[in-house]
SEMI-194694 format. One record per residue: residue number from 1; residue in three letters; x, y, z of N, C-alpha, C in turn. Coordinates in steps of 0.02 Angstrom, whole numbers, padded with zeros to 5 digits. Layout:
BEGIN
R   i  aa   n.c1   n.c2   n.c3  ca.c1  ca.c2  ca.c3   c.c1   c.c2   c.c3
R NUM ALA      X      Y      Z      X      Y      Z      X      Y      Z
...
//
This chain:
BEGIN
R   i  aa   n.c1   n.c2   n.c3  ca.c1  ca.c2  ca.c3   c.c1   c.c2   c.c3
R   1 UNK -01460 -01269  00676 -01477 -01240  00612 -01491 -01166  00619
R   2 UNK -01519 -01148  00671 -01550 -01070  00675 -01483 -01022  00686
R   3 UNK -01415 -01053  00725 -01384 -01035  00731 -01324 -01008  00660
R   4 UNK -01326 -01074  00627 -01277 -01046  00548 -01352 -00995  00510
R   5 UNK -01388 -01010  00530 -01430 -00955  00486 -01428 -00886  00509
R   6 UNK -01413 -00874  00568 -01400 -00811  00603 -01320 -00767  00582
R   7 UNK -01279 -00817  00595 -01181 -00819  00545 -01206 -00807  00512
R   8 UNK -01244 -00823  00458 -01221 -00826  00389 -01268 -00765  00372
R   9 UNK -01320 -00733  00404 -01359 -00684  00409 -01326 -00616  00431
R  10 UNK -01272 -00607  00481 -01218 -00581  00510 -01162 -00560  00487
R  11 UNK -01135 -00617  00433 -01083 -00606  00395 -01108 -00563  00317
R  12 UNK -01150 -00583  00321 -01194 -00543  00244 -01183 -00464  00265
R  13 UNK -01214 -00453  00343 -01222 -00391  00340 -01168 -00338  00359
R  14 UNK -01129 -00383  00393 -01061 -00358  00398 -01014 -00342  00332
R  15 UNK -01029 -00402  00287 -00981 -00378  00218 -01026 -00312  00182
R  16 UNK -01098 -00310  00180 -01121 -00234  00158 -01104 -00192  00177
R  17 UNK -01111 -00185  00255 -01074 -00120  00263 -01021 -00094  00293
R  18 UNK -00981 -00140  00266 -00892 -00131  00254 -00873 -00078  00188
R  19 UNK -00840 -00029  00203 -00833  00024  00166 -00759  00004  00139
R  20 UNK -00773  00015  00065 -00691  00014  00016 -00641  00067  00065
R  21 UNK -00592  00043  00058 -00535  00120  00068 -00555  00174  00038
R  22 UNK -00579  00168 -00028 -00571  00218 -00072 -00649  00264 -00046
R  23 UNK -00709  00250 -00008 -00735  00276  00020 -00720  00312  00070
R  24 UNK -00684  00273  00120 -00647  00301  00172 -00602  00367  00180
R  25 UNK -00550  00361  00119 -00551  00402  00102 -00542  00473  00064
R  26 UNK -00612  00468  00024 -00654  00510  00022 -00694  00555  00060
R  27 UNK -00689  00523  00126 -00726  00567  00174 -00699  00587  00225
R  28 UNK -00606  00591  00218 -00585  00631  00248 -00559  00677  00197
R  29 UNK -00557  00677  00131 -00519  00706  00079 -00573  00761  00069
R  30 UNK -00628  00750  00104 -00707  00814  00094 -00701  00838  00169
R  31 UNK -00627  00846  00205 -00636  00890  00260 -00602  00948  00246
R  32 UNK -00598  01003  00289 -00567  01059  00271 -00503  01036  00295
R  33 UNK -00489  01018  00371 -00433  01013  00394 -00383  00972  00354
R  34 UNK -00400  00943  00308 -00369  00871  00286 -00348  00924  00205
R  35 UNK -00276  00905  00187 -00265  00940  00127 -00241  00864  00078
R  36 UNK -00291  00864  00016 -00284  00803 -00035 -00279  00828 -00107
R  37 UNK -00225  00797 -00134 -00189  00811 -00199 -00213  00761 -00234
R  38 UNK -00196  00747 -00304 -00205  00699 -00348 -00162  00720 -00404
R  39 UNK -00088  00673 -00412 -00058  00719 -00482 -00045  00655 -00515
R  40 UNK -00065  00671 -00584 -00055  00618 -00619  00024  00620 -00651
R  41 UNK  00036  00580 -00685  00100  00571 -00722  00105  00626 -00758
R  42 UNK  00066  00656 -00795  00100  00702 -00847  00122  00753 -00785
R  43 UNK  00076  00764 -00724  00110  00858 -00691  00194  00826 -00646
R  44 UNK  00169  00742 -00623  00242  00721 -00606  00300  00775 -00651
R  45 UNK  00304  00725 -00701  00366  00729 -00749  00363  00790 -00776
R  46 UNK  00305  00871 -00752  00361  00933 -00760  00412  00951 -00721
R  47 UNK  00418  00899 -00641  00440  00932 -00581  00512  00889 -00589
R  48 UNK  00504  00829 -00630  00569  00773 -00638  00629  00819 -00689
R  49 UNK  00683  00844 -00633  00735  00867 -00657  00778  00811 -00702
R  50 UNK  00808  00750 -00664  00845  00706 -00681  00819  00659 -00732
R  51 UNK  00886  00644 -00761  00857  00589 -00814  00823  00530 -00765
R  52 UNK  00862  00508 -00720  00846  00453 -00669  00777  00457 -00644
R  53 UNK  00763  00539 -00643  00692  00535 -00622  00626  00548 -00659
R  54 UNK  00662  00566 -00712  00627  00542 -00774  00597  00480 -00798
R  55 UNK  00641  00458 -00789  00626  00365 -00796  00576  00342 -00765
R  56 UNK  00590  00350 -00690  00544  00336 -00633  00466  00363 -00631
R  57 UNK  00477  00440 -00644  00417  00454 -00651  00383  00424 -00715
R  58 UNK  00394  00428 -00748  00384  00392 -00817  00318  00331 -00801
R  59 UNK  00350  00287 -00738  00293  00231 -00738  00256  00240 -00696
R  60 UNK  00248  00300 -00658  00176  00320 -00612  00135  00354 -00655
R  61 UNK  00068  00319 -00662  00013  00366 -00684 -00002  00403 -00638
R  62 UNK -00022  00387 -00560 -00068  00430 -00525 -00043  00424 -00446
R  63 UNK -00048  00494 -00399 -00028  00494 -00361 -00090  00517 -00290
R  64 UNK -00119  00481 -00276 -00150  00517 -00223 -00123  00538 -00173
R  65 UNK -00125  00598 -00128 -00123  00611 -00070 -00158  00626  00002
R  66 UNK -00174  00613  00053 -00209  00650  00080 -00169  00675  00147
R  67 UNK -00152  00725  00170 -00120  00754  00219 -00150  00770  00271
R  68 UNK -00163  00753  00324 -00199  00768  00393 -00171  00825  00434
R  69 UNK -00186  00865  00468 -00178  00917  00502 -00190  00885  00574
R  70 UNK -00181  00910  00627 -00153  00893  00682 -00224  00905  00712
R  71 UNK -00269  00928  00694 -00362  00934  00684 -00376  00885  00657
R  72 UNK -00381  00838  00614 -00393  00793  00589 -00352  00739  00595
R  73 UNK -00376  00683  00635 -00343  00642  00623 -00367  00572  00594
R  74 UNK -00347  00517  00557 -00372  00454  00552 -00406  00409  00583
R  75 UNK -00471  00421  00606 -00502  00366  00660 -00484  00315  00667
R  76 UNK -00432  00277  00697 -00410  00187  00720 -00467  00166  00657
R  77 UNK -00514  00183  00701 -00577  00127  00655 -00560  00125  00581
R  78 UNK -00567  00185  00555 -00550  00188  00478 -00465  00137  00487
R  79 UNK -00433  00184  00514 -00352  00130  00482 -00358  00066  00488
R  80 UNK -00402  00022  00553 -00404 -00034  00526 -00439 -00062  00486
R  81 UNK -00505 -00025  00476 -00548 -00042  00413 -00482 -00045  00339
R  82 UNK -00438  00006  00328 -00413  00011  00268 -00371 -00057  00264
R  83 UNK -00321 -00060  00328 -00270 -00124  00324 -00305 -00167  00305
R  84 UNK -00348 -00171  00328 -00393 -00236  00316 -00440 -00248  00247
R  85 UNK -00439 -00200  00206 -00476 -00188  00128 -00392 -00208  00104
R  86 UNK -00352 -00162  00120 -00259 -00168  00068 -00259 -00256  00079
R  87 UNK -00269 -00303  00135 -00250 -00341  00136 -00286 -00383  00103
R  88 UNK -00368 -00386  00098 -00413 -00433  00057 -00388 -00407 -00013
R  89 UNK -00375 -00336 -00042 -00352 -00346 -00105 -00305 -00347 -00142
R  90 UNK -00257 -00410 -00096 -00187 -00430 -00094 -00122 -00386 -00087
R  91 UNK -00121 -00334 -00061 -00083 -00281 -00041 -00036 -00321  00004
R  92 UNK  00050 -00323 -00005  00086 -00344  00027  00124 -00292  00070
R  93 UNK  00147 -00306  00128  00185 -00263  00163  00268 -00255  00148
R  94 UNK  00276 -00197  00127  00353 -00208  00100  00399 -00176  00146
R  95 UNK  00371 -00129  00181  00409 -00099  00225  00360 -00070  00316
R  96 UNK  00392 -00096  00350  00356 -00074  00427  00396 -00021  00462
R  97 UNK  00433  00013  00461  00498  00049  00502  00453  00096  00529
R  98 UNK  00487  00112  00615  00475  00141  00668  00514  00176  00694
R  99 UNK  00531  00243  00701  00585  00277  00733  00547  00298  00789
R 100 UNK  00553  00312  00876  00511  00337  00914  00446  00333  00888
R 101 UNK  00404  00400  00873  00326  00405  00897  00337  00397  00791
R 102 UNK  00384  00397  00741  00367  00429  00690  00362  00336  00666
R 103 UNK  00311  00335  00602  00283  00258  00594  00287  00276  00510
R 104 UNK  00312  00222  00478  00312  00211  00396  00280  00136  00392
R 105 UNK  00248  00132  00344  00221  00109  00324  00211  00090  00263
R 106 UNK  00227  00033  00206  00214  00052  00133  00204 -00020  00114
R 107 UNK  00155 -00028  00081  00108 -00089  00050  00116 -00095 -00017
R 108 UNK  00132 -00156 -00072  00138 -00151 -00120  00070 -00214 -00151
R 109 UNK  00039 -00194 -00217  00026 -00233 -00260  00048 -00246 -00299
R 110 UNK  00056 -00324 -00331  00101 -00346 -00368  00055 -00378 -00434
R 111 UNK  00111 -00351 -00512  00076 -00417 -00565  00124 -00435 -00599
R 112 UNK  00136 -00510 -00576  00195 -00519 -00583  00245 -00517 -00565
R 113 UNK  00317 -00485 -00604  00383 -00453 -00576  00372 -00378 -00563
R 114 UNK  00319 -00342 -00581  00287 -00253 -00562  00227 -00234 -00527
R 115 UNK  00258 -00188 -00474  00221 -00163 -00439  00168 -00113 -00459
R 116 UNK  00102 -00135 -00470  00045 -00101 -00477  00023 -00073 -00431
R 117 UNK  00020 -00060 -00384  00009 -00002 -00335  00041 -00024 -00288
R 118 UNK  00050  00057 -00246  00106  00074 -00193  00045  00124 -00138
R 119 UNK  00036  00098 -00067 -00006  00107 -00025  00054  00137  00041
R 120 UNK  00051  00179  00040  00101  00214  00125  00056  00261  00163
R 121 UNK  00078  00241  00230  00024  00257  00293  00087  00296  00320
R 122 UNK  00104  00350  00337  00154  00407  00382  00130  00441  00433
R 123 UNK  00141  00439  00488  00135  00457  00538  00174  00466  00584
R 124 UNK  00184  00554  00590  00241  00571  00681  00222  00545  00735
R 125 UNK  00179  00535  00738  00152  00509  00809  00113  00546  00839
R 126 UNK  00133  00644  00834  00116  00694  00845  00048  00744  00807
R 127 UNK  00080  00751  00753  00028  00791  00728  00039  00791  00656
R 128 UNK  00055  00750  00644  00030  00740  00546  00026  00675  00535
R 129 UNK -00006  00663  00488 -00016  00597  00464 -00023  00614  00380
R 130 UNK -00001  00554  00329 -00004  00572  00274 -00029  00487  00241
R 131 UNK -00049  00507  00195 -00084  00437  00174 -00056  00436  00095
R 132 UNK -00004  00406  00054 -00013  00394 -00021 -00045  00340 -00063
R 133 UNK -00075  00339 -00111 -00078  00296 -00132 -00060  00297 -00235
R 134 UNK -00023  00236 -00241 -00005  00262 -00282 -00032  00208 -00351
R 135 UNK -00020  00213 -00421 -00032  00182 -00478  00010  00193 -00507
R 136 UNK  00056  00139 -00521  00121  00133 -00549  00128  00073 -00600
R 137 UNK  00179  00063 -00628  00208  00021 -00668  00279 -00009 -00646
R 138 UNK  00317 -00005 -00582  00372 -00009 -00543  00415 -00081 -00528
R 139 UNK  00469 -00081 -00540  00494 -00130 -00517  00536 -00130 -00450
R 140 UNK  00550 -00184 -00424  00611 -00167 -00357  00639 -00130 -00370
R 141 UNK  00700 -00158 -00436  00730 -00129 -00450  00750 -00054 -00449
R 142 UNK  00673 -00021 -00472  00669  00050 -00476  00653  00083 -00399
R 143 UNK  00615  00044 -00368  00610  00064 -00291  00703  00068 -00249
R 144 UNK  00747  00039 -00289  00809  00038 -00249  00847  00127 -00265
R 145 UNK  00813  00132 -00324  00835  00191 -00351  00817  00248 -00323
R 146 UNK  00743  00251 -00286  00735  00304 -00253  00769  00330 -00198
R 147 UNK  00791  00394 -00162  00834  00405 -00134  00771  00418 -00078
R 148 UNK  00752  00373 -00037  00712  00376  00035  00750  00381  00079
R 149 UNK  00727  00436  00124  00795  00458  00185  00740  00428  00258
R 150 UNK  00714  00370  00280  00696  00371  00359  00720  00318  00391
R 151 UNK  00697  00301  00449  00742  00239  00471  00722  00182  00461
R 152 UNK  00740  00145  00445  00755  00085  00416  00751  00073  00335
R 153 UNK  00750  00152  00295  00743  00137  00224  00816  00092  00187
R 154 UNK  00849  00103  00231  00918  00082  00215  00903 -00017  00174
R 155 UNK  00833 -00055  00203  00821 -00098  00172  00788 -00106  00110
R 156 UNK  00789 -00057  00089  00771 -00047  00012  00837 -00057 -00025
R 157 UNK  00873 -00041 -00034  00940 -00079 -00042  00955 -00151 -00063
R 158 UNK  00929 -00198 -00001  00909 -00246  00016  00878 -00293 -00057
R 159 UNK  00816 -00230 -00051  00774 -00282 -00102  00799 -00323 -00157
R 160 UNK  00772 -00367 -00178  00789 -00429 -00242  00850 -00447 -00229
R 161 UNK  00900 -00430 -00190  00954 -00479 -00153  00959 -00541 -00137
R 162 UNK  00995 -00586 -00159  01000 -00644 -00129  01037 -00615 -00045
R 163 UNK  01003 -00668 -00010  01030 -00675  00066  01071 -00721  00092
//
């Protein structure tokens, strides 16, 4: 008995002070080295030349960024703290691709047949790291449309395909 009272005393205090992503960060987005954007849909769609990207932009409200400098980098600790928040709040993995040291990464939330947020982790290996996170209204469909140039984007293509 003393023992599940200790677990269950353990696990309490472990889930308190487990920090959201969105804390996380925050407290690299309050460094100097670290450069973080936030553009919502309306500053998108002054920069959307194309009708095509018109469209697209159209269903992102909000775009976070945070850009790391080769001074700043992502503490392990934090990245697995975050995988591990994207994954309790059902964040699916849509894409893993690896070229050498350079790493993609991109997580989707789903409602329904549309993607409600879009989560990507980028990293050279070297000296940048970039973090998005996004608030969208998106379908596959429209993810096939984007023109992503790294390696293995070529499976975006792929998507909603029968196999």
């Amino acid at each position: 008995m003393k023992h599940i009272f200790i677990a269950l005393i353990l696990s309490i205090s472990l889930t308190a002070f487990s920090q959201s992503t969105d804390s996380i960060l925050k407290k690299y987005a309050d460094k100097e080295e670290v450069s973080q954007m936030s553009l919502t849909g309306d500053i998108l769609r002054m920069f959307a030349q194309e009708y095509e990207q018109r469209e697209l932009i159209d269903k992102v409200d909000k775009i976070n960024l945070l850009i790391f400098s080769e001074k700043s980098v992502l503490d392990p600790v934090d990245l697995k703290m975050i995988k591990s928040n994207l994954k309790k709040d059902n964040y699916e993995e849509l894409i893993n691709a690896r070229d050498g040291k350079m790493n993609v990464q991109i997580l989707v939330r789903e409602k329904g047949e549309t993607i409600r947020n879009l989560f990507m982790l980028y990293s050279d290996g070297d000296t940048q790291q970039i973090i998005a996170d996004m608030k969208c209204k998106l379908t596959y469909d429209d993810l096939k449309k984007l023109d992503l140039d790294f390696e293995g984007s070529e499976g975006l293509k792929l998507i909603g395909k029968q196999m």
